[in-house]
C-alpha positions as a Markdown table, in Angstrom:
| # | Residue | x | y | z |
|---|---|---|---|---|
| 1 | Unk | 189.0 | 57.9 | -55.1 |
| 2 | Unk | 187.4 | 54.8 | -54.4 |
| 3 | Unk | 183.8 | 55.7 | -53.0 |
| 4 | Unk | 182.2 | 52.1 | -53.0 |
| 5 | Unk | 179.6 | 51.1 | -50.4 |
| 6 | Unk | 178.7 | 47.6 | -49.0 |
| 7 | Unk | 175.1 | 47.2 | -48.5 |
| 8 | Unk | 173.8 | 44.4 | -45.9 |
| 9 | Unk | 171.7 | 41.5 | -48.3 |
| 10 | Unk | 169.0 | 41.3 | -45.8 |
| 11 | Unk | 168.7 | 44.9 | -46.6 |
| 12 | Unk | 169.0 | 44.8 | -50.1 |
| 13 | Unk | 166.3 | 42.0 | -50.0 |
| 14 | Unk | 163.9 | 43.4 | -48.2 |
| 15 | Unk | 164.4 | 46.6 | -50.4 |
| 16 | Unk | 163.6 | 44.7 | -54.1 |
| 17 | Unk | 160.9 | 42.8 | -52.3 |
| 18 | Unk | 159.4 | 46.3 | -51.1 |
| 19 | Unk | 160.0 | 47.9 | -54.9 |
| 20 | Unk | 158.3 | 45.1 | -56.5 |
| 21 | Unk | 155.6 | 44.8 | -54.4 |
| 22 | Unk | 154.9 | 48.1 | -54.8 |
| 23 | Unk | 154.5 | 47.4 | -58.8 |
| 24 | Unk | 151.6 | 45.2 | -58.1 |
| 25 | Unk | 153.9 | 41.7 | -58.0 |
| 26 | Unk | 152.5 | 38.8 | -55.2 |
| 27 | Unk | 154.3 | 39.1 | -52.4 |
| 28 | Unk | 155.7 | 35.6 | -52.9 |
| 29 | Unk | 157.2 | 36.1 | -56.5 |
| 30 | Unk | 158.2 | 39.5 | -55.3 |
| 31 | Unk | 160.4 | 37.8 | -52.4 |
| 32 | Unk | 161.5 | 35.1 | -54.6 |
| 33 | Unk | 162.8 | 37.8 | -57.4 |
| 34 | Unk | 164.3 | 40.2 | -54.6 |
| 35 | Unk | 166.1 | 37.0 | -53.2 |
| 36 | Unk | 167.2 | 35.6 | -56.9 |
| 37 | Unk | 168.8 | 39.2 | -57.9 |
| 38 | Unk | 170.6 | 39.6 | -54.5 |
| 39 | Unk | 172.3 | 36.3 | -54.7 |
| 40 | Unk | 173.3 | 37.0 | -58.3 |
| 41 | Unk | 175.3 | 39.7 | -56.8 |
| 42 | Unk | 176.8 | 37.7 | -54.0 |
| 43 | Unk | 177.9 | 35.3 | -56.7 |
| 44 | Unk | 179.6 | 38.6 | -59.0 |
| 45 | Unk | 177.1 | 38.0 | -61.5 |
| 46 | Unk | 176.3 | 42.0 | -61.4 |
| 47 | Unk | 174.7 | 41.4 | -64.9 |
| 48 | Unk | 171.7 | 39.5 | -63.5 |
| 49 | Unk | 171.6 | 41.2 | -59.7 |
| 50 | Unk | 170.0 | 44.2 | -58.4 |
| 51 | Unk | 171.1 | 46.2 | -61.8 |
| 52 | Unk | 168.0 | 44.5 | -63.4 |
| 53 | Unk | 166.1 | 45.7 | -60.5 |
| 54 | Unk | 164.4 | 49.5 | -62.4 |
């Protein structure tokens, strides 16, 4: 069964942004890092996206 979900990238943004800012990262590199590993994905390079995000 086949059980994958598609997440909104404005969502997913906003979600890295929020994680690393919480680690103590400037707001600007944090939305520049969020925006960098979400477009990896969109491109289906999974190996640097949002899997590097923990």
């Amino acid at each position: 069964m086949d059980v994958s979900q598609r997440i909104d990238a404005t969502r997913l943004r906003d979600f890295a942004k929020a994680v690393y800012a919480s680690a103590g990262m400037p707001a600007a590199d944090a939305r520049l890092v969020a925006d960098t590993i979400v477009q990896d994905d969109l491109l289906g390079h999974q190996s640097h996206g949002v899997l590097r995000l923990g």
